[in-house]
C-alpha positions as CSV (number, residue, x, y, z in Angstrom):
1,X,129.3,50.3,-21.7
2,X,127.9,46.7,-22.5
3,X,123.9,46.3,-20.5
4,X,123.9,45.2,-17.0
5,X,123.4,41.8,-17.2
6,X,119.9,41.2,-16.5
7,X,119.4,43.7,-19.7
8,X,121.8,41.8,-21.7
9,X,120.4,40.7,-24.9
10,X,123.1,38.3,-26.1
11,X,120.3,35.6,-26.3
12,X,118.3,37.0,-28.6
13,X,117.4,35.7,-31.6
14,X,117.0,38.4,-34.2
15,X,115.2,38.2,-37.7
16,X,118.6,38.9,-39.1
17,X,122.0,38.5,-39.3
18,X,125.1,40.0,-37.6
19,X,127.8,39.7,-40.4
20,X,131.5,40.1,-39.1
21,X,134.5,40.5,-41.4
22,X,137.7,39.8,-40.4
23,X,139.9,41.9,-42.9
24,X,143.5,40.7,-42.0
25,X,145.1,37.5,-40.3
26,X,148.5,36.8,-39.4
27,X,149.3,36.4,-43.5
28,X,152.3,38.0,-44.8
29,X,151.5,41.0,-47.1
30,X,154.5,39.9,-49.3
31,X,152.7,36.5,-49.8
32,X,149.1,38.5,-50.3
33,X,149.4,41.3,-51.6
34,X,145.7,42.2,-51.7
35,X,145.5,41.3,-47.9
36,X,145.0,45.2,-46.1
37,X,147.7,45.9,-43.2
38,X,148.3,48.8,-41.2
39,X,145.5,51.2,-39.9
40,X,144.5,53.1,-43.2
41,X,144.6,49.7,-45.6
42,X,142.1,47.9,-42.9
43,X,140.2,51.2,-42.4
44,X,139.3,51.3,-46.2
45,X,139.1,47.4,-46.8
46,X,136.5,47.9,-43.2
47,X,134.7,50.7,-44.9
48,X,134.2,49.0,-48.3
49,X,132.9,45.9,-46.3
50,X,130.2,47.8,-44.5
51,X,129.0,49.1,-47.2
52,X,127.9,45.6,-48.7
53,X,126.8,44.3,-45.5
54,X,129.2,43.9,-42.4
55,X,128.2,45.6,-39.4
56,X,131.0,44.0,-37.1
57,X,135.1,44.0,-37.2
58,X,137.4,41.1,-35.9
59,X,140.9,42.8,-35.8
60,X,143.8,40.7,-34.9
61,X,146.9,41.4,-33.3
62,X,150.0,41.6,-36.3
63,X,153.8,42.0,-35.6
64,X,154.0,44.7,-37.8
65,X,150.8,47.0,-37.1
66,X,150.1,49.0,-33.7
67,X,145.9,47.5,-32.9
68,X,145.5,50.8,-31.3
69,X,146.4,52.5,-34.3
70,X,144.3,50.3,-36.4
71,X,141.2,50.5,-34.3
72,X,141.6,54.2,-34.2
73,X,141.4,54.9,-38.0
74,X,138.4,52.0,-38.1
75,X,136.5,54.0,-35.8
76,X,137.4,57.0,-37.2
77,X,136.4,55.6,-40.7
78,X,133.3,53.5,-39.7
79,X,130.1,52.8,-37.5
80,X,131.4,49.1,-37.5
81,X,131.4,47.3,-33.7
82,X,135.1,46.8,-33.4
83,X,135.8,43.6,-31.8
84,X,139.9,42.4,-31.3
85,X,140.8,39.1,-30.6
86,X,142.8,38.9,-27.1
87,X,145.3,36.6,-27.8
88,X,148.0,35.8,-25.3
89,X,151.0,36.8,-27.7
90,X,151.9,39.9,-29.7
91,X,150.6,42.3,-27.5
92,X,150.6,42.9,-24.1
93,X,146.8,42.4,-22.6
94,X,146.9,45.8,-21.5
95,X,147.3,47.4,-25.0
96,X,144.4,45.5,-26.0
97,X,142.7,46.6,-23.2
98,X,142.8,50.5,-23.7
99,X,142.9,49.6,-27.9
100,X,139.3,51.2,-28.0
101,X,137.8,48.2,-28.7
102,X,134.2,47.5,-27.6
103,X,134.5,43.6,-27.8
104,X,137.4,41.5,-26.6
105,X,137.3,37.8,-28.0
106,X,138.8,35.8,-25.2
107,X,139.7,32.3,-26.3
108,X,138.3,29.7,-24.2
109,X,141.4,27.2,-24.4
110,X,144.0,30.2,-22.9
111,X,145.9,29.9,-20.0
112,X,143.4,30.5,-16.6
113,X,145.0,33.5,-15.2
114,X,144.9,35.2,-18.7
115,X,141.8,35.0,-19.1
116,X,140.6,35.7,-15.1
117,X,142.5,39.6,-16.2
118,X,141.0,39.4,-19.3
119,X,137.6,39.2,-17.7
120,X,138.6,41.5,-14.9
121,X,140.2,44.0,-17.0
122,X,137.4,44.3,-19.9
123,X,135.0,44.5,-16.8
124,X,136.5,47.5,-15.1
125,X,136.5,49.3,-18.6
126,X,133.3,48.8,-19.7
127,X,133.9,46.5,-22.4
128,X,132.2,43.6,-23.4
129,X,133.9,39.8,-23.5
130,X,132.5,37.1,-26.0
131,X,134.4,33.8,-26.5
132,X,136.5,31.6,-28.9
133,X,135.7,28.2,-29.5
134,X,138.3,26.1,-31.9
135,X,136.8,22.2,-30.3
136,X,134.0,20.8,-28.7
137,X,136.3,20.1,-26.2
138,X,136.4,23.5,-24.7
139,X,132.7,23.8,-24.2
140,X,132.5,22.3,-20.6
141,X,135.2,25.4,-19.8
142,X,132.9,28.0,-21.5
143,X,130.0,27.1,-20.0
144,X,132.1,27.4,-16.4
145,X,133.1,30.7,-17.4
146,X,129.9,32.1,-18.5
147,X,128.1,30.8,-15.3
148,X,130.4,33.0,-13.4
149,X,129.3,35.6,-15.9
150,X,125.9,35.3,-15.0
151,X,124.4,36.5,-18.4
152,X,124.2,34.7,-21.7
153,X,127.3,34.9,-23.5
154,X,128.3,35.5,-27.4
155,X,130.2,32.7,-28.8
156,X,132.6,32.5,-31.9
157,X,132.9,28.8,-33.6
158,X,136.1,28.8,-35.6
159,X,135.8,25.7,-38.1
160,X,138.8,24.3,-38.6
161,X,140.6,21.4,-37.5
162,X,139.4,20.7,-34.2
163,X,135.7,21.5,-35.4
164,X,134.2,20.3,-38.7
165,X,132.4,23.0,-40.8
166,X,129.3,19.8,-40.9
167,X,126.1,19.9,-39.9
168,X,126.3,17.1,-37.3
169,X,129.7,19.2,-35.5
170,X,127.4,22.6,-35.9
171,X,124.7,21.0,-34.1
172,X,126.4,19.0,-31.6
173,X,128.9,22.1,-30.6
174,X,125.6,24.5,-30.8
175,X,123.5,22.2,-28.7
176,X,126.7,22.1,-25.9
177,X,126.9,26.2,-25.9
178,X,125.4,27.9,-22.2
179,X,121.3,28.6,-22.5
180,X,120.5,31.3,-24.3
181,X,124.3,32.1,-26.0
182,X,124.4,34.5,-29.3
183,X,126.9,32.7,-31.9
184,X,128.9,33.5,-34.9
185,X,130.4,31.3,-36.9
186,X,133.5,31.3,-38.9
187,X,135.3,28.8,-41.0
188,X,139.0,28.5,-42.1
189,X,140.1,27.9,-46.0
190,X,137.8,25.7,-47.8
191,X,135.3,25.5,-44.9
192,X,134.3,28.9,-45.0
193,X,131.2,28.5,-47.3
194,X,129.8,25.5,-45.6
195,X,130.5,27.2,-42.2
196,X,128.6,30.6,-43.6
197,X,125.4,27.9,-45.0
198,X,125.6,26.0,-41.7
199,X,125.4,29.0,-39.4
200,X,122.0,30.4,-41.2
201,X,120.8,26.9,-41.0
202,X,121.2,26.6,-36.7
203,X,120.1,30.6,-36.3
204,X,123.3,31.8,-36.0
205,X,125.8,34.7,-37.3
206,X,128.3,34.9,-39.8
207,X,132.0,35.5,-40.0
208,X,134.2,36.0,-43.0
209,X,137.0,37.4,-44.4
210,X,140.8,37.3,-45.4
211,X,141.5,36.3,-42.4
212,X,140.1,33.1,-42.6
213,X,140.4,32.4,-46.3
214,X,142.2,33.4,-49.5
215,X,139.9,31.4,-51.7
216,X,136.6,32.6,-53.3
217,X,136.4,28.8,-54.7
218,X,138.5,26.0,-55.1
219,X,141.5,27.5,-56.8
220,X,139.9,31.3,-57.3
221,X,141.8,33.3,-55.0
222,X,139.9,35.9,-53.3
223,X,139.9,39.4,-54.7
224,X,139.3,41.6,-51.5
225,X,137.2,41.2,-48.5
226,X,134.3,43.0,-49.7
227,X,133.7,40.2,-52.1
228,X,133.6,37.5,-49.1
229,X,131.2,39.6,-47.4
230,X,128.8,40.9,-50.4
231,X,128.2,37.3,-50.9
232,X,127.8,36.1,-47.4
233,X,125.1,38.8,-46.8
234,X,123.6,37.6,-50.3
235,X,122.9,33.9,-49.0
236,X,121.8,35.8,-45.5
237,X,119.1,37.2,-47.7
238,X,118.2,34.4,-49.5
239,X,118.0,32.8,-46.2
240,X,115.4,35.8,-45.3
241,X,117.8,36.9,-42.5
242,X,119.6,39.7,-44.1
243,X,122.5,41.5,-42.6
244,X,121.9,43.9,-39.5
245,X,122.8,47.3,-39.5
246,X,125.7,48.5,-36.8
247,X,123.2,50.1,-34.7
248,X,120.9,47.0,-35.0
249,X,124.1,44.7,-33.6
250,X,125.2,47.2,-31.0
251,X,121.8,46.1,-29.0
252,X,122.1,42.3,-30.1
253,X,125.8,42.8,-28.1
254,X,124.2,45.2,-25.1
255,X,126.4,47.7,-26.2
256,X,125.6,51.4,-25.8
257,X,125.7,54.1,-28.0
């Protein structure tokens, strides 16, 4: 279960870095066929990632792929914290629920009463909520929700179109999160590299993967997830905050066990 919330460490700012990889987005595999679907392709891709430097998951939910199934085999493969994102389509809420996931990403801008049994649903079962941010808009909302929370929360910043992978739109959306919040940040297509330097820079995580790009650089497609990662926990050592182990992140999260 995650730490009460007087023990929770979400706020802490480690020496390191907690490196997420999100192996598989909603993609086609006909389009990409280097891009791991189903629960033993994203087990191994997981697997090959950890072993370079990811010590978290993000799984999303597919059309064509059961999340319970995949999370399963992930577990079953790796030490990695699994974290799904809880979207309001393609699976039911409940599925998600009891996927075996320790971390449910609720995103901020969903409908209320989806994410009131989110919240209510992950609390009953022991598992941890962070939160998805996609605009600066949606800050004022989070830091409603997290004052009902009570603890300091863990925030992902997707970089996209509503939020510019620049310094000025890191700082500005990192100065508006709740006091204390943990953040990871991730950036879509040809953000992804700024959004990994701009993260070190503020003290926060880093997410990457095939989820979020197919591009090592302009016009170099990517060759597997692996390669995202070994080179995001590169620059995280070159920025003297190198990658955390699984164990390590379980206690940035208040996770047990």
């Amino acid at each position: 279960m995650p730490a009460s919330p007087a023990e929770s460490p979400a706020h802490a700012s480690p020496s390191g870095t907690v490196l997420t990889v999100a192996p598989t987005g909603s993609h086609a595999k006909a389009d990409v066929p280097a891009l791991p679907v189903g629960s033993e392709e994203v087990a191994a891709a997981v697997a090959a990632c950890g072993r370079v430097g990811a010590s978290v998951v993000d799984l999303e939910p597919r059309h064509d792929t059961s999340v319970p199934d995949v999370v399963g085999a992930v577990r079953d493969r790796t030490d990695l914290v699994v974290r799904v994102a809880a979207y309001a389509r393609s699976e039911t809420l409940r599925t998600l629920l009891d996927s075996g996931a320790q971390v449910l990403t609720c995103p901020v801008n969903a409908p209320p009463e989806f994410v009131s049994d989110l919240r209510e649903g992950a609390r009953q079962r022991g598992i941890a909520v962070h939160y998805e941010v996609r605009d600066p808009a949606e800050l004022p909302r989070l830091r409603e929700l997290c004052e009902q929370d009570g603890f300091p929360p863990h925030v992902v910043l997707m970089c996209g179109a509503g939020l510019p992978a620049t310094l000025g739109a890191l700082a500005e959306a990192v100065a508006g999160l709740p006091p204390r919040a943990g953040f990871t940040v991730a950036g879509a297509e040809g953000s992804a590299v700024p959004a990994l330097l701009g993260s070190l820079a503020a003290g926060g995580h880093v997410r990457v993967g095939m989820a979020d790009t197919l591009e090592y650089s302009s016009g170099v497609p990517v060759r597997d997830n692996a390669q995202l990662v070994a080179r995001a926990a590169g620059v995280a050592k070159i920025a003297q905050r190198p990658p955390l182990s699984p164990d390590h992140v379980r206690g940035v999260f208040g996770l047990s066990g």
